[in-house]
MIGUZA-772161 format. One record per atom (N, C-alpha, C): residue number from 1; atom name; residue in one letter; x, y, z. Coordinates in Angstrom, 1 decimal, padded with zeros to 4 digits, always signed. Example, Ala and Ser with C-alpha at 12.3 -4.5 7.8 and 13.67 -1.06 7.14 Angstrom:
// residues 2
    nr   atom   rest        x        y        z
     1      N      A   +013.2   -005.7   +007.8
     1     CA      A   +012.3   -004.5   +007.8
     1      C      A   +013.2   -003.3   +007.8
     2      N      S   +012.8   -002.2   +007.1
     2     CA      S   +013.7   -001.1   +007.1
     2      C      S   +012.9   +000.0   +007.9
This chain:
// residues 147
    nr   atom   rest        x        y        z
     1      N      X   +070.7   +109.8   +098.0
     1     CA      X   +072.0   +110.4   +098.1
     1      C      X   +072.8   +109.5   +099.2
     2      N      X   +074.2   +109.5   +098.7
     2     CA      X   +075.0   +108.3   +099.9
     2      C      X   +075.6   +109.6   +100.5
     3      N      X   +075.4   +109.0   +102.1
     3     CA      X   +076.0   +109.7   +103.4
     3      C      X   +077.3   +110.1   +103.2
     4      N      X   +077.9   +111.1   +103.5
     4     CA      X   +078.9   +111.4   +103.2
     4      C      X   +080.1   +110.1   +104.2
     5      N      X   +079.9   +109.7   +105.2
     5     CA      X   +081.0   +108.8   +106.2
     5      C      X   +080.9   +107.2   +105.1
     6      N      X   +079.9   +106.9   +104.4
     6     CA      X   +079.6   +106.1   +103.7
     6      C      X   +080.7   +106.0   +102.7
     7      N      X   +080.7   +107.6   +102.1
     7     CA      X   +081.7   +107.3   +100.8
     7      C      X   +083.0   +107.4   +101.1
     8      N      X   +083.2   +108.1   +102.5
     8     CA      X   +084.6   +108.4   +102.7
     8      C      X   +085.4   +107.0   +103.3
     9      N      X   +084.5   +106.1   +104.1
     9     CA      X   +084.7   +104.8   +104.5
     9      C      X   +085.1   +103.6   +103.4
    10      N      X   +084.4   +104.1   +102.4
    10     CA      X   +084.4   +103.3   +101.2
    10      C      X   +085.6   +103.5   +100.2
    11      N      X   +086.3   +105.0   +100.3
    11     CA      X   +087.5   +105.4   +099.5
    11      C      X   +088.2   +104.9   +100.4
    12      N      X   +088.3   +104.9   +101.4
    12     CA      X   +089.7   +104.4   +102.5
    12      C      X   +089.8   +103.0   +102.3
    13      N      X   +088.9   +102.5   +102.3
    13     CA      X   +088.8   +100.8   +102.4
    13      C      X   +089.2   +100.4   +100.9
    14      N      X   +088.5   +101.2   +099.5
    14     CA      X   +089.7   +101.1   +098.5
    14      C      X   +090.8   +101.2   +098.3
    15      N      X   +091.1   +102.0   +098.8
    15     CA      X   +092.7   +102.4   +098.6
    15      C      X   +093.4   +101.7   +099.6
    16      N      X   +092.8   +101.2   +100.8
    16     CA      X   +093.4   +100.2   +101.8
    16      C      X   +093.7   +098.5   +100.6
    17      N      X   +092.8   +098.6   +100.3
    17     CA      X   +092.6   +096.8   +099.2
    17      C      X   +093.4   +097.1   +098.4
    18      N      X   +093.9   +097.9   +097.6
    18     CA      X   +094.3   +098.1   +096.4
    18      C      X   +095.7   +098.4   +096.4
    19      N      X   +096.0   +099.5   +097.6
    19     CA      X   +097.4   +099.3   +098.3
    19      C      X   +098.1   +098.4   +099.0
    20      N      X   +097.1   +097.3   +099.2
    20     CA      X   +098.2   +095.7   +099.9
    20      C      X   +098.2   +094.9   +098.7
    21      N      X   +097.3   +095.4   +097.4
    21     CA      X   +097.5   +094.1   +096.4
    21      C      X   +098.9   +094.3   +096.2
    22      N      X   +099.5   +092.7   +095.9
    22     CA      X   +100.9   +092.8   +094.9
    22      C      X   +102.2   +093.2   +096.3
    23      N      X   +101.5   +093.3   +097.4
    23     CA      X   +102.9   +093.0   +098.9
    23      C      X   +102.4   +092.1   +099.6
    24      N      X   +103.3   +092.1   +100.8
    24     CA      X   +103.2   +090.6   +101.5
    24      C      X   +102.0   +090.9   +102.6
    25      N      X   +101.4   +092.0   +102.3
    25     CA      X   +100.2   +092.2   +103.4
    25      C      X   +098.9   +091.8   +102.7
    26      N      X   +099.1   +091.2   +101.6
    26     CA      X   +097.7   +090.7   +100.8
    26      C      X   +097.1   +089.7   +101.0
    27      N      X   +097.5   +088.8   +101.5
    27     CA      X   +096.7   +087.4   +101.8
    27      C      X   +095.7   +088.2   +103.3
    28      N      X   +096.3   +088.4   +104.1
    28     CA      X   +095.9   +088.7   +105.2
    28      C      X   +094.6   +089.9   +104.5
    29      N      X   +095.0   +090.9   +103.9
    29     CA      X   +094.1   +092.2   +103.2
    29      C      X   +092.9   +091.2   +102.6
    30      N      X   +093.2   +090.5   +101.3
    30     CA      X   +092.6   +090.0   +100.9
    30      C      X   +091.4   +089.0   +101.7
    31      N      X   +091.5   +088.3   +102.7
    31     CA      X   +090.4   +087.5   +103.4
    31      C      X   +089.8   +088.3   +104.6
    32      N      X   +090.5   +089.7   +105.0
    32     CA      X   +089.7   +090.7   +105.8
    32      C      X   +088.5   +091.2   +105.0
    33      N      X   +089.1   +091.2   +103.8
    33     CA      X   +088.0   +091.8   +103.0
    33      C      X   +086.9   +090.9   +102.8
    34      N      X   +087.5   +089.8   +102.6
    34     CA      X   +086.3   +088.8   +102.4
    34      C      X   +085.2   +088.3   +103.1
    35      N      X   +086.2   +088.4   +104.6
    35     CA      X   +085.1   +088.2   +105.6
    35      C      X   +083.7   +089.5   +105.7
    36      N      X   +084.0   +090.6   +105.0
    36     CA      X   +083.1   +092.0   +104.8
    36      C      X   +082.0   +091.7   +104.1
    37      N      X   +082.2   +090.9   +103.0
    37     CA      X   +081.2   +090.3   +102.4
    37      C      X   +080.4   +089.6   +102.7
    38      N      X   +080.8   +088.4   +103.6
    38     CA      X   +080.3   +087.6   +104.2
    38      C      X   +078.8   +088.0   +104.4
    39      N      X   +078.3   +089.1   +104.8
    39     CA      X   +077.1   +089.6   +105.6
    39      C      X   +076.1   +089.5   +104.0
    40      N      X   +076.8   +089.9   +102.7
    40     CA      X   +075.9   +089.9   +101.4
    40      C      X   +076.3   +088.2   +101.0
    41      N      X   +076.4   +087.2   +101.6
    41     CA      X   +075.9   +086.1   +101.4
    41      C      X   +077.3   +085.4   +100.6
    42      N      X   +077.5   +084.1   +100.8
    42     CA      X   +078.8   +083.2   +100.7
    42      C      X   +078.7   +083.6   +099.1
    43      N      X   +077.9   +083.4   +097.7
    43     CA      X   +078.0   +083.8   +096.3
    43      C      X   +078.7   +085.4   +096.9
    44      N      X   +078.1   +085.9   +096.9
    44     CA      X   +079.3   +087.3   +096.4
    44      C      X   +080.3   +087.3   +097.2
    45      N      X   +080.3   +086.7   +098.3
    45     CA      X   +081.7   +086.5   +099.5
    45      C      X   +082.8   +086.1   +098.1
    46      N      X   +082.3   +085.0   +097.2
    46     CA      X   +083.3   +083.8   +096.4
    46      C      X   +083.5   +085.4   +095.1
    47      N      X   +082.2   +086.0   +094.6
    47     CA      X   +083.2   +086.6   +093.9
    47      C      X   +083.9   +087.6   +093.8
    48      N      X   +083.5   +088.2   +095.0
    48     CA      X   +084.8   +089.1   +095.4
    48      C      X   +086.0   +089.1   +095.6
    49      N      X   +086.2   +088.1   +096.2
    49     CA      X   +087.6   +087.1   +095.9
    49      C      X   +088.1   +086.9   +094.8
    50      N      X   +087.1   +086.9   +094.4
    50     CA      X   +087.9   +086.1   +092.5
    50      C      X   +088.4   +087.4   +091.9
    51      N      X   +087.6   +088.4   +092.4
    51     CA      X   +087.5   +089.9   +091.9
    51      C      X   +088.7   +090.4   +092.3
    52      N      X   +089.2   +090.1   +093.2
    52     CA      X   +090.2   +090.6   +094.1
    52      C      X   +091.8   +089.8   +093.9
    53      N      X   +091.7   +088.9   +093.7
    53     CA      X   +092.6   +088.3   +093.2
    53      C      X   +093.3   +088.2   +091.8
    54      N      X   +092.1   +088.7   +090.9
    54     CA      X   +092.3   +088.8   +088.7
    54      C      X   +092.6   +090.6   +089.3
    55      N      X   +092.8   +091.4   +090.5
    55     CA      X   +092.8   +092.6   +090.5
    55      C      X   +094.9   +092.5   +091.1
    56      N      X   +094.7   +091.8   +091.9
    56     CA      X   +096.0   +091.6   +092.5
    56      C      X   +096.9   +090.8   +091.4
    57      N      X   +096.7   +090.4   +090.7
    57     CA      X   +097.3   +089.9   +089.5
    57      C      X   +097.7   +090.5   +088.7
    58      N      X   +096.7   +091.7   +088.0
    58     CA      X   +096.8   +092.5   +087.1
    58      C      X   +097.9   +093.9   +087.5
    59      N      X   +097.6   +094.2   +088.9
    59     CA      X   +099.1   +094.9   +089.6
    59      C      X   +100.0   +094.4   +089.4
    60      N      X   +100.3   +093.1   +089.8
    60     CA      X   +101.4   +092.4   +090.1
    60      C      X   +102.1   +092.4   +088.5
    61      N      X   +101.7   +092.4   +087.1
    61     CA      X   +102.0   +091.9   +086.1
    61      C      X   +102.3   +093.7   +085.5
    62      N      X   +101.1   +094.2   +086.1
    62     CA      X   +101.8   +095.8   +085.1
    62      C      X   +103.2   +096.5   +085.2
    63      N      X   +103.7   +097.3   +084.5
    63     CA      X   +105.0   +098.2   +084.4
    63      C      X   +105.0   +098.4   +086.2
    64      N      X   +106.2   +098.3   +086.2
    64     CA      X   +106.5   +098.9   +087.7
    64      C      X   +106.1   +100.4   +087.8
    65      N      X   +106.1   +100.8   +087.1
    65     CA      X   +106.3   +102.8   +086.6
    65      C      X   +104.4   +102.9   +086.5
    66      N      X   +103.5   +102.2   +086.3
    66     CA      X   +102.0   +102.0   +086.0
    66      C      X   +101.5   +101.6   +087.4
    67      N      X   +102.0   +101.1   +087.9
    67     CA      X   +101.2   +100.4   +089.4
    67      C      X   +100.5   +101.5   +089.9
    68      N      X   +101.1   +102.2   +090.0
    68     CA      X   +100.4   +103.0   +091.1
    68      C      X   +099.0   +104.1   +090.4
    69      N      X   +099.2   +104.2   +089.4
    69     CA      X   +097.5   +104.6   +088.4
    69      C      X   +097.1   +103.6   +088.1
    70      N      X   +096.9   +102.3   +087.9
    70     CA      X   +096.2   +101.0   +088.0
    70      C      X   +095.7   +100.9   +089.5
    71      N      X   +096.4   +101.1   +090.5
    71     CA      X   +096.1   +100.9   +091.9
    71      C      X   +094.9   +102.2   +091.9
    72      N      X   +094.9   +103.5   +091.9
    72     CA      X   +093.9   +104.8   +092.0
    72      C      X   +092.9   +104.1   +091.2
    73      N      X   +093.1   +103.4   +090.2
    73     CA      X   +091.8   +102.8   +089.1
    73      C      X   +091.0   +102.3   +089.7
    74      N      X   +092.0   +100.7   +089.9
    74     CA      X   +090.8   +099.7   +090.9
    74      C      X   +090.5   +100.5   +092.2
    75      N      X   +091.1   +100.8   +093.0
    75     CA      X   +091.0   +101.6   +094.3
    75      C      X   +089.3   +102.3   +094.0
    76      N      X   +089.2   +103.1   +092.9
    76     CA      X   +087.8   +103.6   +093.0
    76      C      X   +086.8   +102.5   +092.5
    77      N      X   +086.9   +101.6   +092.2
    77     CA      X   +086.3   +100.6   +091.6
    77      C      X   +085.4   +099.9   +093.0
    78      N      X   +086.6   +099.5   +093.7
    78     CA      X   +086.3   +098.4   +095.1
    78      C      X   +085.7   +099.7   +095.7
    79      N      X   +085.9   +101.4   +096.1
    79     CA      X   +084.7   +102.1   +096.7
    79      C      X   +083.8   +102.0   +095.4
    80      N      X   +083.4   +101.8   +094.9
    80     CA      X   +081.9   +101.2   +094.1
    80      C      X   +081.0   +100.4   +095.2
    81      N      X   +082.2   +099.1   +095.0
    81     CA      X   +081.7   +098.0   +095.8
    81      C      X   +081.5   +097.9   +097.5
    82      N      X   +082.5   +098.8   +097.7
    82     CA      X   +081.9   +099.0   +099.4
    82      C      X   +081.4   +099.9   +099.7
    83      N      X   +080.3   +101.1   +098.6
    83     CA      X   +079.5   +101.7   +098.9
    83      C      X   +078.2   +101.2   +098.7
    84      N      X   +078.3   +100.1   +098.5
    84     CA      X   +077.0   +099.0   +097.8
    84      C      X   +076.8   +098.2   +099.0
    85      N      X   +078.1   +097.7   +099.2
    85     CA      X   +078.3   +096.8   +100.5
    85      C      X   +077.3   +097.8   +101.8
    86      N      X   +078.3   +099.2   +102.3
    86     CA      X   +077.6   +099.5   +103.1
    86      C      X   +076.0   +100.6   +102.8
    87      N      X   +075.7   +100.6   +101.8
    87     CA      X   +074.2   +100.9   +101.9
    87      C      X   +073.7   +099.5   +102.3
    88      N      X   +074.3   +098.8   +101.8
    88     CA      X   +072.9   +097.5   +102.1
    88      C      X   +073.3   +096.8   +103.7
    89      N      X   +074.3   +096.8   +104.1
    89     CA      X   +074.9   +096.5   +105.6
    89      C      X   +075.6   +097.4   +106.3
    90      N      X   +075.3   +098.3   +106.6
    90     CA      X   +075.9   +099.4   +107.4
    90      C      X   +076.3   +099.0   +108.6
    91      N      X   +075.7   +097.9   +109.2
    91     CA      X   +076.4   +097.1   +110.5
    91      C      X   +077.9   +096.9   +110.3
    92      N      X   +078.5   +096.9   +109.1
    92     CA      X   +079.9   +096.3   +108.7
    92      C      X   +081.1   +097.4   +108.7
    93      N      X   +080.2   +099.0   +109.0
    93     CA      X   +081.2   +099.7   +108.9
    93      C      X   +082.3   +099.6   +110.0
    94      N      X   +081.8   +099.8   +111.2
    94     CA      X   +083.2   +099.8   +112.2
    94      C      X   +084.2   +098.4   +111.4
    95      N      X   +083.4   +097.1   +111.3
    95     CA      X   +084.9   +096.2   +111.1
    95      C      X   +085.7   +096.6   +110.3
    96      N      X   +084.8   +097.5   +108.9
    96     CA      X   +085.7   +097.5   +107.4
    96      C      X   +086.6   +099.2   +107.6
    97      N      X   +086.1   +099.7   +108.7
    97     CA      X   +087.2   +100.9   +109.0
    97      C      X   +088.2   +100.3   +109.6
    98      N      X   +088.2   +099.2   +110.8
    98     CA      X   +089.0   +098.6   +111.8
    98      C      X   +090.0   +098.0   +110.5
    99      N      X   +089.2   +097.7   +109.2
    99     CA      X   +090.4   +096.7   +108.5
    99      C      X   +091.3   +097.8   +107.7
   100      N      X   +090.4   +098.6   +107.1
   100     CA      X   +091.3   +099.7   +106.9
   100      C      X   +092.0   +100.5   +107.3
   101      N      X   +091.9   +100.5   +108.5
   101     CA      X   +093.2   +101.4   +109.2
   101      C      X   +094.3   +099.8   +109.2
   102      N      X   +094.2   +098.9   +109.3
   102     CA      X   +095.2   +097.8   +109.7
   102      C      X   +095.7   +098.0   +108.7
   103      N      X   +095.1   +097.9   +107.4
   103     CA      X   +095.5   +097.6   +106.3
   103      C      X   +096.6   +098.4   +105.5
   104      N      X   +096.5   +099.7   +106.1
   104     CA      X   +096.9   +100.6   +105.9
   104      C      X   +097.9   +101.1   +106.5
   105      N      X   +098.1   +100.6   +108.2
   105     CA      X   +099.0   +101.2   +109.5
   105      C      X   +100.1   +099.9   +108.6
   106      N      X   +099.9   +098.7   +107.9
   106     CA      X   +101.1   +097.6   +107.8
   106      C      X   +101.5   +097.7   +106.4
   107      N      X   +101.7   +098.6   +106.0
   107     CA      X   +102.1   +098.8   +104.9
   107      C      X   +103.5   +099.5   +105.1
   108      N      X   +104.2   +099.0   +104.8
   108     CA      X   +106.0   +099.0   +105.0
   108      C      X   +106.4   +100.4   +104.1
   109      N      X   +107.1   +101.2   +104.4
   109     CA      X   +107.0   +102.0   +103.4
   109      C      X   +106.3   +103.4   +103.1
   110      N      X   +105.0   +103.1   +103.9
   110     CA      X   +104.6   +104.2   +103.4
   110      C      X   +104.5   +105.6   +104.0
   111      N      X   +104.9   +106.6   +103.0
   111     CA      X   +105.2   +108.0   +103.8
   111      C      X   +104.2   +108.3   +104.5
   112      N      X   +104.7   +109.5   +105.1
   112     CA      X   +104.0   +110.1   +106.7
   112      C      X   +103.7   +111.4   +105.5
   113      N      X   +102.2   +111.9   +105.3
   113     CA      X   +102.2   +113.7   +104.5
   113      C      X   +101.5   +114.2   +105.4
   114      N      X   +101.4   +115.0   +105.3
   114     CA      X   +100.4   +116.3   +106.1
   114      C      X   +099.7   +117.3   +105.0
   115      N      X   +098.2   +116.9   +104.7
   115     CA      X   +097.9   +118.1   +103.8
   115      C      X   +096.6   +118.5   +104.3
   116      N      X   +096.5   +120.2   +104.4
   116     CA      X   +095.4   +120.7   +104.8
   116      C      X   +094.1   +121.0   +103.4
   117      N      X   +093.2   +120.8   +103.8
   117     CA      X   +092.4   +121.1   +102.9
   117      C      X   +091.0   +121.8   +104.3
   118      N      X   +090.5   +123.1   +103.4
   118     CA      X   +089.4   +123.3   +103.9
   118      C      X   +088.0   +123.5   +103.3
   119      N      X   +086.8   +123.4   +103.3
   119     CA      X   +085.8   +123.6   +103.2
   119      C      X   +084.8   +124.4   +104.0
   120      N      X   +084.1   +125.3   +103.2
   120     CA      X   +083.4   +126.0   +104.3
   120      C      X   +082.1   +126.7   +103.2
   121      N      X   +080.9   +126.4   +104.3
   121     CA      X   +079.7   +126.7   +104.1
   121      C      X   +078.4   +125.4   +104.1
   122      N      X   +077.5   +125.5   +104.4
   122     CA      X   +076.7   +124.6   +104.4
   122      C      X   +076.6   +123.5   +103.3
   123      N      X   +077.2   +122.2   +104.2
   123     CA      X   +076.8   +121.3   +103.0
   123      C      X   +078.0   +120.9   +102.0
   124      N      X   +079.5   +121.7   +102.8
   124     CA      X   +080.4   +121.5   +102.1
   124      C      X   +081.1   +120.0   +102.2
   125      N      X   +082.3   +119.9   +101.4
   125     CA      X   +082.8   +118.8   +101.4
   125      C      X   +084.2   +118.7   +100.8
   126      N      X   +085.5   +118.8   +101.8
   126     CA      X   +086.5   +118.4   +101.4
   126      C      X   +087.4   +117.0   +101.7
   127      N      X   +088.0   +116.8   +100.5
   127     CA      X   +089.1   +115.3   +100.5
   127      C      X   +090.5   +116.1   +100.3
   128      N      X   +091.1   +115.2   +100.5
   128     CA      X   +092.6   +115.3   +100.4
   128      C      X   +093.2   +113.7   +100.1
   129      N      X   +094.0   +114.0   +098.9
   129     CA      X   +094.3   +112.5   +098.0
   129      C      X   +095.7   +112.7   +098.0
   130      N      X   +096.1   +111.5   +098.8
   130     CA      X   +097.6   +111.5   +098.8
   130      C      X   +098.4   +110.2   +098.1
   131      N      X   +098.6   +109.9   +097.1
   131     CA      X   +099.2   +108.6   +096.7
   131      C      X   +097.9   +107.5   +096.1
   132      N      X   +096.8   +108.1   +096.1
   132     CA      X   +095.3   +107.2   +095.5
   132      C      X   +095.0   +107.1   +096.7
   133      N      X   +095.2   +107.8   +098.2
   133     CA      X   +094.6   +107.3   +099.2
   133      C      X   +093.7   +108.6   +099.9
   134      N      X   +092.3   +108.3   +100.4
   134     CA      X   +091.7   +109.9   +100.5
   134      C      X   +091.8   +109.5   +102.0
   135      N      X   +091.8   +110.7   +102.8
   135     CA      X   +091.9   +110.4   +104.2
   135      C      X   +091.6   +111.6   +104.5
   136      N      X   +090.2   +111.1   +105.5
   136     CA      X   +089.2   +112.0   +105.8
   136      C      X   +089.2   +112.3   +107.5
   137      N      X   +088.9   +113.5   +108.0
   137     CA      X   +089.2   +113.3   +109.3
   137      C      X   +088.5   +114.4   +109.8
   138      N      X   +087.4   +114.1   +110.5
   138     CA      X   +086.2   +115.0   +110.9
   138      C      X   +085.1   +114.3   +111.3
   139      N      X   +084.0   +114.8   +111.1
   139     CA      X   +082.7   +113.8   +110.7
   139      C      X   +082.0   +113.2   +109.6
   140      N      X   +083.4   +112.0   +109.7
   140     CA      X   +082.8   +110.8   +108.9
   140      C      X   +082.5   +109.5   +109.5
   141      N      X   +082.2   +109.5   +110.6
   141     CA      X   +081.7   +108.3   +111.0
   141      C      X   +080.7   +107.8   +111.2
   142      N      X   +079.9   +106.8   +111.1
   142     CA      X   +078.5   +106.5   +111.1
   142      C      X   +077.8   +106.9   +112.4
   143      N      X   +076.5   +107.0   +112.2
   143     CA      X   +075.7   +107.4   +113.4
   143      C      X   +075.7   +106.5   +113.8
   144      N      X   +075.2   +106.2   +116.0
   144     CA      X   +075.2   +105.2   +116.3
   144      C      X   +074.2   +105.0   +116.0
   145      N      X   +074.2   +103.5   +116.6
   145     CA      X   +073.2   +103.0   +116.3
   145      C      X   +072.2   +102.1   +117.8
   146      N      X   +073.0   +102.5   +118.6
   146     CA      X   +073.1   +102.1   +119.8
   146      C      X   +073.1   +100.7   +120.0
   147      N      X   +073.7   +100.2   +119.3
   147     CA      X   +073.9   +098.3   +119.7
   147      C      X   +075.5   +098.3   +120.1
């Protein structure tokens, strides 16, 4: 079973990648991301990139009116990939939160929402999806680890 701060780290960090494809925060998005790989070895560093780029393409080319359900698509796609990422490197989560919040705080444009969601009872589990972005705020952060 994946930890719950795992998956919620991993939705943010998609919808962080998927929301700078196709604006001027993507070059920068794009090699933050890259450097996250780095730790699963220079081959998958190169095709995440490649991954990331045939993804930023395919935004950039769709209906203007479609971007944004193409973006929720891949968005869950790359949390695949950075729930893969952090089972096998969980040392990576503070950077890849640190990049998703940047990635996310420079995005020109985007609204301010407020939406309550609650859960209750042992073992529960609430999201709240605003625009393809889930934003989680409680205890989802990794245990320490004391280093």
């Amino acid at each position: 079973m994946v930890a719950e701060w795992i998956t919620a780290l991993a939705a943010a960090g998609g919808a962080a990648a998927m929301g700078a494809a196709g604006t001027d925060l993507w070059t920068g998005a794009r090699d933050g991301l890259g450097r996250l790989f780095d730790r699963a070895g220079a081959r998958r560093r190169e095709v995440v990139l490649r991954q990331l780029d045939e993804d930023a393409t395919e935004i950039s080319r769709a209906v203007p009116t479609e971007r944004d359900v193409l973006r929720e698509r891949l968005a869950a796609t790359w949390q695949t990939r950075l729930t893969d990422l952090l089972m096998e490197h969980p040392e990576v989560a503070r950077e890849l939160r640190a990049w998703a919040e940047a990635a996310q705080a420079g995005r020109p444009g985007t609204p301010t929402v407020v939406q309550h969601v609650t859960a209750s009872g042992t073992g529960s589990v609430a999201q709240g999806t605003v625009g393809g972005d889930i934003h989680n705020h409680g205890s989802v952060r990794p245990p320490e680890t004391g280093r």
